[in-house]
C-alpha positions in Angstrom: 142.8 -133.6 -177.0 142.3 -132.8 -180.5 141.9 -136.0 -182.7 145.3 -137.0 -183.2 145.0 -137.5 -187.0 145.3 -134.0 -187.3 149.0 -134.1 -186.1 150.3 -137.3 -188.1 148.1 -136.8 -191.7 146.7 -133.8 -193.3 143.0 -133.6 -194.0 141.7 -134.2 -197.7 142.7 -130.8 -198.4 146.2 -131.3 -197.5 145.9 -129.1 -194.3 147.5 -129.8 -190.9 144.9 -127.1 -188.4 145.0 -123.9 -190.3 148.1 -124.8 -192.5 148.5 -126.6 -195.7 147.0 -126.8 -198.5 148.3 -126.3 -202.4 148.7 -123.0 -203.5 150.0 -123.0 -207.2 149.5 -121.7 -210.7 147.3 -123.0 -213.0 149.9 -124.2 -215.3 150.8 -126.7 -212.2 147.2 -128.0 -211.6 147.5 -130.6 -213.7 151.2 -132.0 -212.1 149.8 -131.5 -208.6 146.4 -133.1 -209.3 147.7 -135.8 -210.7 150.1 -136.3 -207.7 147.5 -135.7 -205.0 145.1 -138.8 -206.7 147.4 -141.2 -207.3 150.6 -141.0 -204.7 148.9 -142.9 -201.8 147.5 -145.7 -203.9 151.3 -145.8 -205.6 153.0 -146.1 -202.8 150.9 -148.4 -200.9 151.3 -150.8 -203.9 153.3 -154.1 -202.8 155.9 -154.4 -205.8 156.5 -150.3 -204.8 156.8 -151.0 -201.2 159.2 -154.1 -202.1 161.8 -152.6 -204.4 161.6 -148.9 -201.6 162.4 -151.2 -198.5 164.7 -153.5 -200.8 166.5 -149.5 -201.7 166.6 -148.5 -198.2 167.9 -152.0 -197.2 170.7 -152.9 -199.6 171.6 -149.1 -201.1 171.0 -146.4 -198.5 171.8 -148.9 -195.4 169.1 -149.1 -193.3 168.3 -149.8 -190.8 171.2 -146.4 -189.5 172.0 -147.8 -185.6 170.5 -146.3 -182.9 173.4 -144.7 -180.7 174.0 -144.1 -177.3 176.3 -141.5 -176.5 177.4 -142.2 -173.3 180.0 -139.5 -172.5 177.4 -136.5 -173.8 174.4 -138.5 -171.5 176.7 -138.1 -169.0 177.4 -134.7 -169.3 173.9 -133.7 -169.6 173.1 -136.3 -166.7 170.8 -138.6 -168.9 170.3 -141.1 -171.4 171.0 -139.7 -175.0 170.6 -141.7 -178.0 171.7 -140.8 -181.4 169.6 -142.0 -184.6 172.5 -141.9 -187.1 170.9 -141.0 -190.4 174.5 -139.9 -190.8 175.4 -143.0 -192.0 173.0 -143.4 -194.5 174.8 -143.9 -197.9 175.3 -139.8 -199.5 175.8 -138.6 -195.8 172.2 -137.9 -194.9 168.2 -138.7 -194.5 167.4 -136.8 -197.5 168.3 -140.4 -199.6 165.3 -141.8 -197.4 163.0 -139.6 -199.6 164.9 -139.2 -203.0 164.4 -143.0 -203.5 160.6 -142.8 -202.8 160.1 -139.9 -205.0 162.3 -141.3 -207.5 160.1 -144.9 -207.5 157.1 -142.5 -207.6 158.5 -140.6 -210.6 159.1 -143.8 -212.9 155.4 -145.1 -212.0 154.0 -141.7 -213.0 156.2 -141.8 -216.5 158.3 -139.0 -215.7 161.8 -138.8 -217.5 163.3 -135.8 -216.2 163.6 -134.6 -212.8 164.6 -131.2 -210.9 165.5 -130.8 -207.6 165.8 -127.8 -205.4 168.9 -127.7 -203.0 170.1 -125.5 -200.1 173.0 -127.6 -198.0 173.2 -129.5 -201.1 172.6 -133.1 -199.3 169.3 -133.5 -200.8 170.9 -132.1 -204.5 173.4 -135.1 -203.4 170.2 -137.7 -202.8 168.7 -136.8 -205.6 171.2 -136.7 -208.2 172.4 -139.9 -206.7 168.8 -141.8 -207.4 169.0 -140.2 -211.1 171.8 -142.1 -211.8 170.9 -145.4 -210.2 167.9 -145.3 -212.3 169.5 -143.6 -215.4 167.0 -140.2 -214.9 168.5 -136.7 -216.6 168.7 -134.3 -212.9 168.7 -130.5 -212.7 169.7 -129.2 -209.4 168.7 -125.3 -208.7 171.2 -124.5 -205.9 171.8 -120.4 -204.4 174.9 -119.0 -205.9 175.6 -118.1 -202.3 175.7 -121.9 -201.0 177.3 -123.2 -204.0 180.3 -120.9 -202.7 179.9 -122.8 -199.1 179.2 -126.2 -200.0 181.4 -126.7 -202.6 182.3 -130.5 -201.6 178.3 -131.6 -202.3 178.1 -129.5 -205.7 181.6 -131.7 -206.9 179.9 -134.5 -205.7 176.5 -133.8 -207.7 178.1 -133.0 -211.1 180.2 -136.3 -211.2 176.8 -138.2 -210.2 175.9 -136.4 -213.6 173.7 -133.7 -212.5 173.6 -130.7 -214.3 174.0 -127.8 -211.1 171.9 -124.3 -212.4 173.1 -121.3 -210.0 170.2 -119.2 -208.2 171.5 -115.7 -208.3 167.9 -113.7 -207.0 167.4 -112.5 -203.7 169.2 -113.6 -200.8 170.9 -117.0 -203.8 170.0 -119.2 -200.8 167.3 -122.3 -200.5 164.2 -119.9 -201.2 165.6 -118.6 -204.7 166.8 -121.8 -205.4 163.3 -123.5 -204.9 161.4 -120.3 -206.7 163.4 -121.5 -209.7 162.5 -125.1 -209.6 159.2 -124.1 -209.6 159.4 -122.1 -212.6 161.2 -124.7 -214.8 158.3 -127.2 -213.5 155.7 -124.8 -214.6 158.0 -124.5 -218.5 157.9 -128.3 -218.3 155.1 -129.5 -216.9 154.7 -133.2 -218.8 157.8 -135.0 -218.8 159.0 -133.4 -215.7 158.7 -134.4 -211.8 159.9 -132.1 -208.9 161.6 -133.9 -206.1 161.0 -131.4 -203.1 163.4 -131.8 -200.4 161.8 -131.1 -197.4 158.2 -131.0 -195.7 157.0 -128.3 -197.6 155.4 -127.0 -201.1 152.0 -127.8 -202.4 149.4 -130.7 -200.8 150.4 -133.8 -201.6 154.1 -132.8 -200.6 154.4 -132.6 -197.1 152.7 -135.6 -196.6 154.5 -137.2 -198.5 157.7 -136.6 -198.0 156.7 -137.2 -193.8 155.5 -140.2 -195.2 158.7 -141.5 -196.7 160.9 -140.2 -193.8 158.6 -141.8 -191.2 161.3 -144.8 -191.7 163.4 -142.5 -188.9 161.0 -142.9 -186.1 159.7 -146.6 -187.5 162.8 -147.7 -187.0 164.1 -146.0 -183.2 160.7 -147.7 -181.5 161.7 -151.3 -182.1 165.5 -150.2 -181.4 164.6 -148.4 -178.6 162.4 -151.0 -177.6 165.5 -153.7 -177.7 167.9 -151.3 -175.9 165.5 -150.2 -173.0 162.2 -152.6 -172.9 160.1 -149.0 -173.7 159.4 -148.0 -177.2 158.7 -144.7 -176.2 161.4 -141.9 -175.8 160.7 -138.9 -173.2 161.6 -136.6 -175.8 162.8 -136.6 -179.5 165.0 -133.6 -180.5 165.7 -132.3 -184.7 167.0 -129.7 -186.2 164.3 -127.9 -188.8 164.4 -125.5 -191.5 161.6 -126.6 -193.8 162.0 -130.0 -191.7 162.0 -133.3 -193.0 164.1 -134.7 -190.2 162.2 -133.5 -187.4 159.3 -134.7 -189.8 160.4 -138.7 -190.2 161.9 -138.3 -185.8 158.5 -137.5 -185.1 156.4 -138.8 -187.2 155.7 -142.4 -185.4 155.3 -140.5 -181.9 153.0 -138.0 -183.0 150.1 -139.6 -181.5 152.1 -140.5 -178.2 151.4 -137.1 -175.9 154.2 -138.9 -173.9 156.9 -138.1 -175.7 157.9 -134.3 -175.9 159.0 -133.3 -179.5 161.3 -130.9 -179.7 162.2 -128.6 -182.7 165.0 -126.5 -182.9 165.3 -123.7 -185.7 168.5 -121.4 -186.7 168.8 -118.4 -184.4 171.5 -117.1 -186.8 173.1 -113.9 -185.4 170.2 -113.8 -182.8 166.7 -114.5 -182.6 165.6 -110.7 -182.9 169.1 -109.5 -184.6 167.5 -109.6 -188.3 170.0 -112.4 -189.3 168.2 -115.1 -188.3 165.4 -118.2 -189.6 163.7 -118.9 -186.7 160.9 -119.1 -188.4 157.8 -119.7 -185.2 159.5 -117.0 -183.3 159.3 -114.5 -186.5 156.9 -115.5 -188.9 153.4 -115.0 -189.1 150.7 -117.1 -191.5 151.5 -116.6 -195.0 152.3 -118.7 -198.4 155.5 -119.6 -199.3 155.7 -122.0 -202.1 152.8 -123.7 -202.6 151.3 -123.7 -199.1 150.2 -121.8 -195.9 152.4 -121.6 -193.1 154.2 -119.5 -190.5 156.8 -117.5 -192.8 158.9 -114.2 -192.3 157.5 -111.5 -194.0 157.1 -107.9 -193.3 154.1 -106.0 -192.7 152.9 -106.3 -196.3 154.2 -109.7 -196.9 157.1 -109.6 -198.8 159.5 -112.3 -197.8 162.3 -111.6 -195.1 165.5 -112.8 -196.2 166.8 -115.3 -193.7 170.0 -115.8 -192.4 172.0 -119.1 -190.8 175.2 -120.5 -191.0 173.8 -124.0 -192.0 172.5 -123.6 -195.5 170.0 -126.4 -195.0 168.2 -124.5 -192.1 168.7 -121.0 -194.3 164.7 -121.1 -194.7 162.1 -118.2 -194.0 159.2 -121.0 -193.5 158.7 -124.2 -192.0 156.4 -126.9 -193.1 152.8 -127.0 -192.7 153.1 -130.0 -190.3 155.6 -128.1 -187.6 153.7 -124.6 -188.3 150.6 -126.8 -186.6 153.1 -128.6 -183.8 154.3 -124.9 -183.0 150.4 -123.7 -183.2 148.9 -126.2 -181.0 151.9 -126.5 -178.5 152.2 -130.4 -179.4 155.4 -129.3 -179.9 158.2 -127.4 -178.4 160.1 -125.0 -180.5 163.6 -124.0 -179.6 166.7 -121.7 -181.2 170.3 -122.3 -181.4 172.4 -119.0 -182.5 175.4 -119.8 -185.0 177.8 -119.6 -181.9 176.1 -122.8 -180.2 176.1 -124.3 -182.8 179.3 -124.3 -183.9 180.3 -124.9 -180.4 178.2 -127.7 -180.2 179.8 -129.1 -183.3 183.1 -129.2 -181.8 181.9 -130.3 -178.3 179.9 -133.4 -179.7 183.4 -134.1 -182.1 185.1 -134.4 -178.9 183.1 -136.2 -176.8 182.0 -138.9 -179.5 184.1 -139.0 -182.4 181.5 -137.9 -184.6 181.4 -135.3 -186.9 177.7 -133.3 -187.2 176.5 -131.7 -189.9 176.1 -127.6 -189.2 172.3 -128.8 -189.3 172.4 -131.1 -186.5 174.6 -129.0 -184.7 171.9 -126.7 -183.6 169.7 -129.8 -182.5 172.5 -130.8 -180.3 173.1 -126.4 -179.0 169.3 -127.0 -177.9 170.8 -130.3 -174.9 172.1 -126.9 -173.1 168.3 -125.4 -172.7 167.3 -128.1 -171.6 166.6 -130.3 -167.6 166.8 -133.6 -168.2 165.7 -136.6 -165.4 168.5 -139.3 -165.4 165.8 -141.5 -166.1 164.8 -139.8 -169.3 165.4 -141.4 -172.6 166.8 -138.8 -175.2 166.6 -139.3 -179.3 168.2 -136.7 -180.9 168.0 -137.2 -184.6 171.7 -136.8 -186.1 170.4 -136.2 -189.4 173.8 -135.3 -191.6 177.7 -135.5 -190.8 179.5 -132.8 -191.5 182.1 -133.6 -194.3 180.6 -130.5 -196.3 180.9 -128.1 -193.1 184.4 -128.5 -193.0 185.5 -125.3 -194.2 183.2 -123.4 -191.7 184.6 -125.5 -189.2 188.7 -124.8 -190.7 187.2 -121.3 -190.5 186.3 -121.0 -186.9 189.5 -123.5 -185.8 191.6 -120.5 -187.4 190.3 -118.0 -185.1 
């Protein structure tokens, strides 16, 4: 088996296998330089580590319980278990990261950051740690998701947030995060970007994995007390650029035990040209700073994605899941819009809990699956679905 290192951390280059690494303008060097030499001495420092545990303790609510669902383990005949970042405080796991970037930020003497958005949780965990720390916060957010998550761009202009409409392309996550890179690039000194998800330029994906790792730190010692075995059979996320599936996995990575299991948007259909699953349709190409699987066409422009959940709206993945998908450590799924709406209402029903349109499609991916009785199920609930609830008015109207 290939050393396992290669899975959990990239190498000095920032690459996991063939994908990684920092692709950027010169005008960025500096910014991501400066980054890549000092973020893993930062964060390892003990007063950092002591106020980020004392955050994710005492602010965001960790550690979020871990769940079982017994009336959905016993439809699917097994033993599931819900790790409810839902309950995190802003709704989410995306505050798990925002308050280590933000630490990060202040240590580096940054006074201004930007943030790139697509179901606007993240734009919600970032302009959140702004204002606990008093930080000015620009949000680049698609014109077209604005429209559909309305609820989170309300919620990020009274945390003080100023919210700056992508209206290229497709206005989803890509354009959004193409215009956060080109106000770093204007403002390269006093400025830091908070990326959202697994992806961008080495030191990024690392790091962000790094600071969601709390997600699969945390279900061990809680699966541990519930069953006597630390070890799941399988851990299930949703992923668009995916942080999520990132902190489910990360502490399991170098378990070849435990099956990971990714599930991207199918949209209309895998093969329909309305959908973002990305290892199905993309082949290696850059996308925002690094190399990765990404849909393009034959001579690389950038295919325009489609899902229903604006989070998973992406035409890449991150670096760390294009090498899961690559090496078959892990198993890459699809949920169309259909299941997972479906699923949304199903898991409402059965639990009382609301999913985010993200999660949903982690939980479409139970029906692909043959479970043993035996088998112990994580399924990482990563957001509830407050902000989905016109979608969902829309389809109850039907």
């Amino acid at each position: 088996m290939t050393d396992i290192k290669t899975y959990q951390k990239p190498d000095a280059q920032g690459y996991y296998g063939k994908f990684g690494g920092a692709y950027i303008p010169e005008m960025l060097h500096r910014n991501v330089e400066e980054l890549r030499e000092k973020y893993l001495n930062i964060i390892a420092e003990t007063n950092f580590q002591k106020e980020f545990q004392l955050l994710l303790k005492d602010y965001v609510g960790r550690p979020t319980p871990l769940f079982l669902a017994d009336r959905l383990s016993a439809l699917h005949q097994t033993n599931i278990y819900l790790k409810r970042e839902d309950l995190c405080h802003t709704g989410a796991h995306k505050i798990n990261n925002t308050i280590g970037q933000i630490l990060l930020a202040r240590r580096l003497g940054k006074t201004r950051i930007i943030a790139e958005t697509g179901a606007g949780q993240h734009g919600v965990a970032t302009a959140t740690v702004c204002a606990l720390k008093g930080m000015e916060c620009i949000v680049y957010m698609g014109e077209k998701d604005i429209e559909r998550q309305a609820p989170n761009v309300a919620r990020m202009k009274m945390l003080g947030a100023k919210v700056i409409p992508a209206k290229s392309g497709s206005k989803t996550l890509k354009d959004a995060t193409n215009e956060a890179i080109r106000d770093w690039i204007n403002n390269p000194n006093d400025t830091h970007y908070i990326i959202g998800s697994v992806v961008g330029p080495h030191p990024y994906p690392d790091m962000v994995a790094r600071f969601q790792s709390v997600i699969s730190e945390e279900t061990r010692w809680q699966l541990k007390e519930k069953t006597g075995n630390e070890l799941p059979s399988h851990v299930i996320a949703c992923v668009g650029g995916g942080s999520n599936a990132a902190g489910a996995f990360y502490h399991f990575l170098d378990e070849p035990t435990v099956q990971l299991i990714a599930v991207e948007a199918a949209g209309l259909g895998v093969h329909s040209g309305m959908s973002a699953a990305t290892t199905q349709l993309g082949k290696p190409g850059v996308l925002h700073g690094s190399k990765s699987l990404v849909m393009q066409t034959e001579d690389g422009q950038v295919i325009e994605p489609h899902s229903i959940s604006a989070g998973l709206d992406y035409p890449g993945v991150g670096p760390l899941h294009a090498n899961l998908f690559q090496s078959g450590r892990g198993i890459f799924l699809n949920a169309t819009d259909d299941e997972a709406l479906q699923s949304a209402f199903e898991v409402s029903r059965l639990e009382g809990i609301i999913p985010a349109l993200e999660t949903a499609h982690a939980f479409a991916a139970l029906k692909q699956m043959k479970f043993k009785n035996t088998d112990r199920v994580v399924l990482c609930l990563s957001g509830r679905g407050d902000k989905d609830l016109a979608t969902y008015m829309q389809e109850m109207e039907k």
